[in-house]
C-alpha positions as protocol buffer text, in pm:
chain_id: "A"
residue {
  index: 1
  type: UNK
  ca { x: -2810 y: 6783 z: 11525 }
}
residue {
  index: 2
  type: UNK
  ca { x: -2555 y: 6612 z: 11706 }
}
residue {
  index: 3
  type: UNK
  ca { x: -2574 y: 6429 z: 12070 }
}
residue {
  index: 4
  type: UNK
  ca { x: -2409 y: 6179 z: 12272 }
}
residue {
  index: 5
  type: UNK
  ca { x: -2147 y: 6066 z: 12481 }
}
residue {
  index: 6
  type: UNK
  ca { x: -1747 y: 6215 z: 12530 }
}
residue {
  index: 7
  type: UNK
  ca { x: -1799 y: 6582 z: 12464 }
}
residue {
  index: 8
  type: UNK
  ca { x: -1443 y: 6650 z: 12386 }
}
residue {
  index: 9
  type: UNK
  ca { x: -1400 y: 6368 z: 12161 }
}
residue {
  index: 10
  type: UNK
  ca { x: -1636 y: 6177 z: 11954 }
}
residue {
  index: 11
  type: UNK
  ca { x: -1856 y: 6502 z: 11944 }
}
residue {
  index: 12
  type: UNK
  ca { x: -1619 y: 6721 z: 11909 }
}
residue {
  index: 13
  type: UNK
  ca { x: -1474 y: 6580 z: 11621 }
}
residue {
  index: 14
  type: UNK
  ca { x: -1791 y: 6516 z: 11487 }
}
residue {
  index: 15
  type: UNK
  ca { x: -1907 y: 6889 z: 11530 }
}
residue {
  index: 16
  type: UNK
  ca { x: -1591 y: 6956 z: 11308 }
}
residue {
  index: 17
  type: UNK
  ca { x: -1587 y: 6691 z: 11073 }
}
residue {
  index: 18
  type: UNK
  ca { x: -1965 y: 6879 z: 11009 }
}
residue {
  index: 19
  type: UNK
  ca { x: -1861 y: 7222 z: 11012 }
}
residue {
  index: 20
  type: UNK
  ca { x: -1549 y: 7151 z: 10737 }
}
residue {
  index: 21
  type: UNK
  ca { x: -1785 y: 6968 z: 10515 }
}
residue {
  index: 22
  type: UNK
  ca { x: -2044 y: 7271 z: 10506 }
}
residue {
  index: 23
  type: UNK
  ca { x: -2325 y: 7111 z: 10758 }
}
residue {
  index: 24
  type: UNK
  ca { x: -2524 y: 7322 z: 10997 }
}
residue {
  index: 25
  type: UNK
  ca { x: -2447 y: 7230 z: 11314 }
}
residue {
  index: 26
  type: UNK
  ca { x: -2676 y: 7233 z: 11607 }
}
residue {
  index: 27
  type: UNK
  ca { x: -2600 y: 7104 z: 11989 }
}
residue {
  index: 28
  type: UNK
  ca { x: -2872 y: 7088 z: 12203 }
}
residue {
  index: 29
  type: UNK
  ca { x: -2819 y: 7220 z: 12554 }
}
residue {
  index: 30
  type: UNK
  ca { x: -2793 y: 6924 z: 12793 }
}
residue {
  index: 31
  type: UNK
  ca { x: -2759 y: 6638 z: 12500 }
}
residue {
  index: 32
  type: UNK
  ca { x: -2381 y: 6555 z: 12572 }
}
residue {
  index: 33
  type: UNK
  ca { x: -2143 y: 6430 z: 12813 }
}
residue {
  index: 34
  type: UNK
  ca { x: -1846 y: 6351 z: 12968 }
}
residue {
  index: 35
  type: UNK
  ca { x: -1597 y: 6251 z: 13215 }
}
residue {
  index: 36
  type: UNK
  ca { x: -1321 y: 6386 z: 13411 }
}
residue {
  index: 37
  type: UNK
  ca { x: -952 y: 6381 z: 13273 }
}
residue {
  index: 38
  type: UNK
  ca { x: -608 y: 6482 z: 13335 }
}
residue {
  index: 39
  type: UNK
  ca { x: -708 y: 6890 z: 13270 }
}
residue {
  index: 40
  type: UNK
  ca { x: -1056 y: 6964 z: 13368 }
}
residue {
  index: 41
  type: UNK
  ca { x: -1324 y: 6768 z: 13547 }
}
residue {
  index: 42
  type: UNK
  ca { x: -1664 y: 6681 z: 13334 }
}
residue {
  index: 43
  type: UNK
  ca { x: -1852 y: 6982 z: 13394 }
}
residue {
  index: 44
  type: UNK
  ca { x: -1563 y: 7241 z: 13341 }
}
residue {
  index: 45
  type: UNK
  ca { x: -1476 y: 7018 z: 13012 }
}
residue {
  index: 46
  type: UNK
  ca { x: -1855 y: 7036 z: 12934 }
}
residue {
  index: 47
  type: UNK
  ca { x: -1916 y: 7380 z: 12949 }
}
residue {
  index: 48
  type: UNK
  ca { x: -1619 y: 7498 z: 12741 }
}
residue {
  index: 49
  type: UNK
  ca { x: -1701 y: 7305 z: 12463 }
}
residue {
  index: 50
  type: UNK
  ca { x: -2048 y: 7407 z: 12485 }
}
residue {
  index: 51
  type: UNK
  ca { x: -2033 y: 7742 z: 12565 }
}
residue {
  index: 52
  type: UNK
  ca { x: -1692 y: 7861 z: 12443 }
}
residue {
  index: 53
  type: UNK
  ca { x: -1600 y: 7673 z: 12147 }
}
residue {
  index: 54
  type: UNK
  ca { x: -1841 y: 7551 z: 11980 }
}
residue {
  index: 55
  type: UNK
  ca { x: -2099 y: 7852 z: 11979 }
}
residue {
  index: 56
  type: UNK
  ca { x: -2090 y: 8114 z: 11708 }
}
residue {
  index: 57
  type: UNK
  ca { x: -1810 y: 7928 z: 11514 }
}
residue {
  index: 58
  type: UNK
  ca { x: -1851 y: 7529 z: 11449 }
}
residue {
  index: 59
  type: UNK
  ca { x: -2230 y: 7494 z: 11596 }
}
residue {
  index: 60
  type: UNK
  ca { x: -2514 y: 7699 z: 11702 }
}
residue {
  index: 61
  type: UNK
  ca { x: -2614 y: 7538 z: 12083 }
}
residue {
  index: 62
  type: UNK
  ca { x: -2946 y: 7561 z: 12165 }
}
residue {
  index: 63
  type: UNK
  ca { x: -3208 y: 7484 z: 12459 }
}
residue {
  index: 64
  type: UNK
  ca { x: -3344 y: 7154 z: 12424 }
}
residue {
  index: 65
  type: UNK
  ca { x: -3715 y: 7306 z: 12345 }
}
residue {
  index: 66
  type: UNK
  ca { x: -3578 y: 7488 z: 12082 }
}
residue {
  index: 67
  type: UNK
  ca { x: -3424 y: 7173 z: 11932 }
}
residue {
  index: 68
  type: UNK
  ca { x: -3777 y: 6967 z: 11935 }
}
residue {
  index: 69
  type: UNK
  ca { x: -3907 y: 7283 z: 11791 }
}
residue {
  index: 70
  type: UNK
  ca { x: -3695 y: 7234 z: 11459 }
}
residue {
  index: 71
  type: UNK
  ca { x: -3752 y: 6882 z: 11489 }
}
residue {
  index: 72
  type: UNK
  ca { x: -4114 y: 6951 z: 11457 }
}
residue {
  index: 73
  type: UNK
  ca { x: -4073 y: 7151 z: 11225 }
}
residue {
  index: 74
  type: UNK
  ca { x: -3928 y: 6946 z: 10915 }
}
């Protein structure tokens, strides 16, 4: 379970560094961030990491009940 700050860096390459080395991956909805840049403000940035590249390929991103749910479950 991966969260934090800089969605399209430090998570993203963590979310990949995971993926390659065979991890599950899971993002929970609402658990990262970042800020504007040159190409896309915070919340476009956000929400293509989170809902366009990362789902169904490198992570599974789920609601943030769902995530305590797992938690609670180990």
């Amino acid at each position: 379970m991966i969260v934090g700050l800089q969605t399209n860096f430090c998570i993203d390459a963590s979310v990949k560094s995971a993926f390659e080395r065979g991890y599950r991956v899971i993002i929970p909805k609402g658990t990262n961030s970042t800020v504007d840049n040159d190409y896309m403000d915070a919340e476009t940035t956000y929400k293509y990491y989170n809902e366009m590249m990362w789902p169904n390929r490198f992570a599974d991103c789920v609601s943030l009940d769902e995530a305590i749910g797992m938690m609670e479950r180990l």
